[in-house]
C-alpha positions as CSV (number, residue, x, y, z in Angstrom):
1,X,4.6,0.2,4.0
2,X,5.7,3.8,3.2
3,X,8.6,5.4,5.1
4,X,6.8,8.3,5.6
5,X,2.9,9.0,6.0
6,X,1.1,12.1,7.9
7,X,-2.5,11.7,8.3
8,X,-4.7,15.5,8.6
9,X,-0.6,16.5,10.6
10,X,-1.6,19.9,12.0
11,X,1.1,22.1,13.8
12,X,0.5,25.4,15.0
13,X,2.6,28.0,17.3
14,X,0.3,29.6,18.9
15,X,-1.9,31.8,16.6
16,X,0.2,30.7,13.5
17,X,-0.6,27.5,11.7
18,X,2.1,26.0,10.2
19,X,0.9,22.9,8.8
20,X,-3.3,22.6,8.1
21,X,-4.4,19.0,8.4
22,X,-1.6,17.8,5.3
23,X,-1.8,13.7,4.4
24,X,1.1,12.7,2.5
25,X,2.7,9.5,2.0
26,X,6.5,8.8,0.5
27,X,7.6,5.6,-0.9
28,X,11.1,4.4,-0.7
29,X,13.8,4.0,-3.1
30,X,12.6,8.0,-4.6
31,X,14.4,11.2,-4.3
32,X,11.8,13.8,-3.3
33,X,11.8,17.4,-3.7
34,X,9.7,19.1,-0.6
35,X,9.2,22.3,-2.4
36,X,7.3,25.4,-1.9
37,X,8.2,29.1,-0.9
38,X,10.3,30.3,2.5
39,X,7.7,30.1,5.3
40,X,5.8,27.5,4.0
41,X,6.0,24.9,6.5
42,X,9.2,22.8,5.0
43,X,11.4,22.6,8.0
44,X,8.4,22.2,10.6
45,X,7.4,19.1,8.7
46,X,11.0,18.0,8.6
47,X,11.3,18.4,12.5
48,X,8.2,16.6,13.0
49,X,9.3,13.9,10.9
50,X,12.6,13.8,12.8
51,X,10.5,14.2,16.1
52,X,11.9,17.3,17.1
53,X,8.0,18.7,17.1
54,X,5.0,17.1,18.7
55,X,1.8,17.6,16.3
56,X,-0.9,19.8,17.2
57,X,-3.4,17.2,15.9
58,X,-3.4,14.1,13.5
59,X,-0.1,12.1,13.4
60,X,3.0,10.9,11.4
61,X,4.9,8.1,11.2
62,X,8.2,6.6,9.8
63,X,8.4,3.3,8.8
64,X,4.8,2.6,10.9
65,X,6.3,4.1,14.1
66,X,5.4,7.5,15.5
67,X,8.6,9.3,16.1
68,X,10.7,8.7,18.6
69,X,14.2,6.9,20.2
70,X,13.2,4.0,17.2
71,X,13.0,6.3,14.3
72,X,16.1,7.9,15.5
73,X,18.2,4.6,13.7
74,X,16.4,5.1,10.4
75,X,16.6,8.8,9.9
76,X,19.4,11.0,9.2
77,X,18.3,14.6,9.4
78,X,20.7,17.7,8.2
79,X,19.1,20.8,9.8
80,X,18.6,24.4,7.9
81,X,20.9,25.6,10.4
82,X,24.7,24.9,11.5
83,X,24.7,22.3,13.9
84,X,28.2,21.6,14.7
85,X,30.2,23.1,17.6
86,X,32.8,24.9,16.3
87,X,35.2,24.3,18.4
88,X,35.5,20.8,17.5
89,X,37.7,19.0,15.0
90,X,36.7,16.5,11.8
91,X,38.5,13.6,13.6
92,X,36.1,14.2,16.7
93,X,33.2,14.6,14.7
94,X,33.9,11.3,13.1
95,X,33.9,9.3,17.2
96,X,30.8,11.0,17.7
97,X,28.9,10.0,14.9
98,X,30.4,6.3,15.2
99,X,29.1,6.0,19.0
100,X,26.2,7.6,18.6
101,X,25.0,6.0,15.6
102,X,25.2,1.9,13.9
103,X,24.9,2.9,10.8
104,X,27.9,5.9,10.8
105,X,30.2,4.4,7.8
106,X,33.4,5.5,8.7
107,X,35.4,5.0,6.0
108,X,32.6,6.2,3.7
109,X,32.7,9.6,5.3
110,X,37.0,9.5,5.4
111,X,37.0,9.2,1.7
112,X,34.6,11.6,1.0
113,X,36.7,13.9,3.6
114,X,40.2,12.8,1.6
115,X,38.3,13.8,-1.9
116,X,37.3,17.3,-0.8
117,X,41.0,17.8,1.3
118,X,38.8,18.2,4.4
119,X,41.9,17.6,7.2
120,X,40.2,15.3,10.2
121,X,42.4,17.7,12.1
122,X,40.4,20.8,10.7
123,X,38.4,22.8,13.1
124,X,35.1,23.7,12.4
125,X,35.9,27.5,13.1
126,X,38.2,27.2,10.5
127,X,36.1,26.4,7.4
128,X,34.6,28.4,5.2
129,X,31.1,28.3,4.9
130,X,30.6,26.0,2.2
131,X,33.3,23.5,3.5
132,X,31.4,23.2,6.5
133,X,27.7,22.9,4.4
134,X,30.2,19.5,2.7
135,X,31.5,18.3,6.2
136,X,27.7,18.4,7.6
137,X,26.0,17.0,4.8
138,X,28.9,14.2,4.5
139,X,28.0,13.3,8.5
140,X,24.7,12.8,7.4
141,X,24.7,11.0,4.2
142,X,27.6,8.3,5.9
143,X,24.6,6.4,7.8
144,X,23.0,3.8,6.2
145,X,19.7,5.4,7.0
146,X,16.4,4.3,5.6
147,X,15.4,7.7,5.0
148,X,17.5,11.2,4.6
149,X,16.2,14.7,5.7
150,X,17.6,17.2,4.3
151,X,16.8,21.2,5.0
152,X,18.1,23.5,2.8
153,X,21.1,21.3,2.3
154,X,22.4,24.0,-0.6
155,X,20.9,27.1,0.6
156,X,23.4,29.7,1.0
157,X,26.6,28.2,-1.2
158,X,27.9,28.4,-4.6
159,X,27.2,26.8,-7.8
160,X,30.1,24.5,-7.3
161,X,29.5,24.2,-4.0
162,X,25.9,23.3,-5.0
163,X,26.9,21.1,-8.0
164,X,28.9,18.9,-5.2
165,X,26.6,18.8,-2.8
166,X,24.2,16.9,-4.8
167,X,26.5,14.5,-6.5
168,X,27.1,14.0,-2.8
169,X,22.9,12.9,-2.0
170,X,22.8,11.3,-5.0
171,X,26.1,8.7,-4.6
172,X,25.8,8.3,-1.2
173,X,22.2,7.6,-0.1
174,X,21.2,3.6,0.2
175,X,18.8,3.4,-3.1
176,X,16.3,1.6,-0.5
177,X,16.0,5.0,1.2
178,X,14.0,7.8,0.7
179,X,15.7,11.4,0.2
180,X,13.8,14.4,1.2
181,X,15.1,17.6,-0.1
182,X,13.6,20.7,1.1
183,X,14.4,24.0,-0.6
184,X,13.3,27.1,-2.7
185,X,16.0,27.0,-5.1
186,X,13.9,24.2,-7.3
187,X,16.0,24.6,-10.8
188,X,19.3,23.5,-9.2
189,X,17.9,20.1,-7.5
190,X,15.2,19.1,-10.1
191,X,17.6,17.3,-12.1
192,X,17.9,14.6,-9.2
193,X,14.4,14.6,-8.0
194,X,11.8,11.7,-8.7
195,X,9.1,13.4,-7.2
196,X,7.8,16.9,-6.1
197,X,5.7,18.0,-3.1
198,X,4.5,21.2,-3.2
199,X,3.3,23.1,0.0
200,X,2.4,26.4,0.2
201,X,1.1,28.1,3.4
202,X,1.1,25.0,5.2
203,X,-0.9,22.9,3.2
204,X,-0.1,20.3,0.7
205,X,-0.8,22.0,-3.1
206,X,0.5,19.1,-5.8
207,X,2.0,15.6,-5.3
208,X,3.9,14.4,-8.7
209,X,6.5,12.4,-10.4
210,X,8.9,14.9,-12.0
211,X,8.3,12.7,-15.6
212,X,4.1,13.4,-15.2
213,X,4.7,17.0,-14.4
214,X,7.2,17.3,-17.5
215,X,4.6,14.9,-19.6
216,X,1.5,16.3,-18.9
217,X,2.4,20.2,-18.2
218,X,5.0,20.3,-21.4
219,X,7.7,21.9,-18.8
220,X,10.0,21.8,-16.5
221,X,9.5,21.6,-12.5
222,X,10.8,24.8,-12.1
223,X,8.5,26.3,-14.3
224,X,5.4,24.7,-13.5
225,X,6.0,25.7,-9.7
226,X,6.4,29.2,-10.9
227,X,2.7,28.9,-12.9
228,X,1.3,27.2,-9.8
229,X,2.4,29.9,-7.1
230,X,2.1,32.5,-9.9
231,X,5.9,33.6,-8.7
C-alpha cells in the first residue's frame, strides 16, 4: 500500500486553484524531492497531506486513511514557517513532544541537541535563525514516523546550516518511512533524493527516480528541472 496517494486532489481558494485534479502515489522506504517553483502548490499539498486543508474535490490518503486524528501518529510535518513559541525553552519543548506524541525519541533528539550545543535550557527567543531551523527540524525527525513532511526545511539558512540539516533527514528518518522534501533550492538536496516530483502551477509535471532522470536525460536534477521549466 503506498503511504501516500491523491486521486484528481483539487484545492482551490476561492478564484485561485492551487492544486488541478494531481494523482500521485509515494512508496516507502524513498526520499522524495517535491520540487517545482515558489507558488506552485508544494506547501498546500503538504497541509493536505498533514490534514491541515480539506480538498476541494478528489481525495488523499496516508497509509489508506483519509487524513485525520489517525494519520496524526504516522506523520511528522515541519511547516515553511516558524512554529515554536518563543517564549519557551528546549527542555519544555522536549515534554511536549513526549506527551503529545508515541513515537517522540527522547534521547534521540538530546543527543542530537548535545552535538549541536543546543542548551535544553535555551530559549527559543534566543537563537539565531538557523539554530532554531536545527531545533525544529530535530523535533520532527525524533518520531519514529512512517512518513516525514518537510516544507522548506533549508530555506532561508546557510550552506553549513544546509549541509547539517540534511545529514540530519538523512540519519535520522526510519528507512521504512517516506521523506518528502519540498523546496526550490533543487541543487543542494538532490544529492539525497531517490525521486523527484515536479509540479508546476498546481499540477503534477514529471514523476522520476533521480538515477532515470540522470540515465536517460545525461544530467543532473537540477539541470533538467531548469530545461523543463525553461528557468
Amino acid at each position: 500500500m503506498p503511504i501516500l496517494e491523491c486521486r484528481e486532489l483539487s484545492k482551490h481558494f476561492g478564484s485561485v486553484q492551487a492544486l488541478d485534479e494531481v494523482s500521485l502515489t509515494l512508496e516507502a522506504g524513498r526520499v522524495i524531492g517535491l520540487l517545482g517553483p515558489n507558488g506552485s502548490g508544494k506547501t498546500t499539498l503538504l497541509k493536505l497531506a498533514n490534514g491541515l486543508l480539506t480538498p476541494t474535490g478528489g481525495e488523499i490518503l496516508i497509509d489508506g486513511l483519509a487524513p485525520g486524528k489517525e494519520t496524526k501518529r504516522i506523520v511528522s510535518y515541519l511547516p515553511d514557517r516558524p512554529y515554536l513559541a518563543e517564549w519557551m525553552k528546549v527542555s519544555q519543548l522536549l515534554d511536549l513532544f513526549e506527551d503529545f506524541y508515541d513515537d517522540f525519541d527522547r534521547d534521540r533528539a538530546i543527543e542530537m541537541l548535545l552535538r549541536l550545543n543546543i542548551d535544553e535550557e535555551m530559549r527559543i527567543k534566543e537563537m539565531s535563525k538557523g539554530t532554531r531551523e536545527k531545533a525544529q527540524l530535530i523535533l520532527v525527525m525524533s518520531r519514529k514516523a512512517k512518513l516525514y513532511l518537510l516544507d522548506e526545511p533549508i530555506g532561508g539558512v546557510d550552506p553549513a546550516t544546509r549541509d547539517y540539516i540534511l545529514e540530519t533527514i538523512i540519519r535520522n528518518y526510519n528507512p521504512e518511512a517516506a521523506v518528502v522534501i519540498s523546496t526550490h533550492l533543487i541543487a543542494d538536496v538532490e544529492q539525497v533524493l531517490d525521486d523527484v516530483v515536479f509540479i508546476n502551477q498546481g499540477k503534477i509535471m514529471l514523476q522520476a527516480s533521480v538515477d532515470s532522470i540522470r540515465e536517460e536525460h545525461g544530467m543532473s536534477v537540477d539541470q533538467y528541472f531548469r530545461e523543463v521549466f525553461r528557468c
